[in-house]
C-alpha positions as CSV (number, residue, x, y, z in Angstrom):
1,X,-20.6,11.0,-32.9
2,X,-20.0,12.3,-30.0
3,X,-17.1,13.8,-27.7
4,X,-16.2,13.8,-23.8
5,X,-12.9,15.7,-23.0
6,X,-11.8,15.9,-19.6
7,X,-8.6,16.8,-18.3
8,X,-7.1,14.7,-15.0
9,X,-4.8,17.0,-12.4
10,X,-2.7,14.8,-10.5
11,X,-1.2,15.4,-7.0
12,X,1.0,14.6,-4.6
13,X,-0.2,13.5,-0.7
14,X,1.3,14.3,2.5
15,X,0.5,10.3,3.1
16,X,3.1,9.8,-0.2
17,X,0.4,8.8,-2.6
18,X,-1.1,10.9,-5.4
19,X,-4.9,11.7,-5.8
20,X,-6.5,13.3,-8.6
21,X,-9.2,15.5,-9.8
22,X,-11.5,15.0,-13.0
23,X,-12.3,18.7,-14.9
24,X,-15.0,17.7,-17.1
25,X,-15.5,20.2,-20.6
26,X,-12.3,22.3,-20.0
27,X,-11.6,24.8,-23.0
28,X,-10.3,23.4,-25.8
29,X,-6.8,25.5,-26.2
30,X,-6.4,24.4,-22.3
31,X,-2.6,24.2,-22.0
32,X,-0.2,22.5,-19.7
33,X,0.3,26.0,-17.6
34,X,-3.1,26.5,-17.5
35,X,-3.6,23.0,-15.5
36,X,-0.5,23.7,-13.1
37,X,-2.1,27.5,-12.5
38,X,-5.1,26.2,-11.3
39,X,-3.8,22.8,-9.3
40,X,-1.2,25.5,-7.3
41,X,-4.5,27.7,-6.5
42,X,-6.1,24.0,-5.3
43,X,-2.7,23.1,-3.6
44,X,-2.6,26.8,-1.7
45,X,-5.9,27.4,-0.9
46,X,-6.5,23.7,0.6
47,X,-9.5,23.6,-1.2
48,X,-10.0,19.8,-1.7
49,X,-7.7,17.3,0.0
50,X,-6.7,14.0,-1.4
51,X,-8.0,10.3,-0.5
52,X,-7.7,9.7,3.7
53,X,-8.4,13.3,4.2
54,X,-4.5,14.1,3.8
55,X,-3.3,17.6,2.5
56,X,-2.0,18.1,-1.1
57,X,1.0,18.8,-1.4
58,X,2.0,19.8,-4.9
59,X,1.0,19.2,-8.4
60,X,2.2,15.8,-10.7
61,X,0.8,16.2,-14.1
62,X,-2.0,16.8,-16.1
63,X,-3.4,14.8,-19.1
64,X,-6.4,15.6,-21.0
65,X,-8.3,12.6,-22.3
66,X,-11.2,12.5,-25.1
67,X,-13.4,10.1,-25.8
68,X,-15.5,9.5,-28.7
69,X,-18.6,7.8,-28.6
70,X,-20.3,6.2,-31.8
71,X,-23.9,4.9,-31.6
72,X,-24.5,1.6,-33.9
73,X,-27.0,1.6,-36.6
């Protein structure tokens, strides 16, 4: 069996929607702070910008997700 964890940061637009960004593998003790620290850094620095080409304007929330996948005999 096998495991994909990812963790989803979610932003607000300056168009009024929100956009988000996919980490893939993050640590495993990854904590809620740790997300906002690095969406601000995203947010501040204008690194990416959201769908449209519009600037983000501040961080939503952040969910980690795993998946498990089982092969079938």
């Amino acid at each position: 069996m096998a495991d994909k964890v990812v963790v989803y940061l979610k932003f607000a637009t300056a168009g009024g929607k929100t956009s988000s960004v996919t980490i893939n593998n993050p640590r495993e003790n990854v904590t809620l702070a740790d997300a906002k620290a690095a969406a601000d850094v995203l947010v501040a620095q204008q690194v990416i910008e959201g769908s449209d080409s519009t600037a983000l304007t501040g961080f939503k929330d952040a969910t980690k997700v795993t998946t498990s996948t089982v092969e079938l005999a």
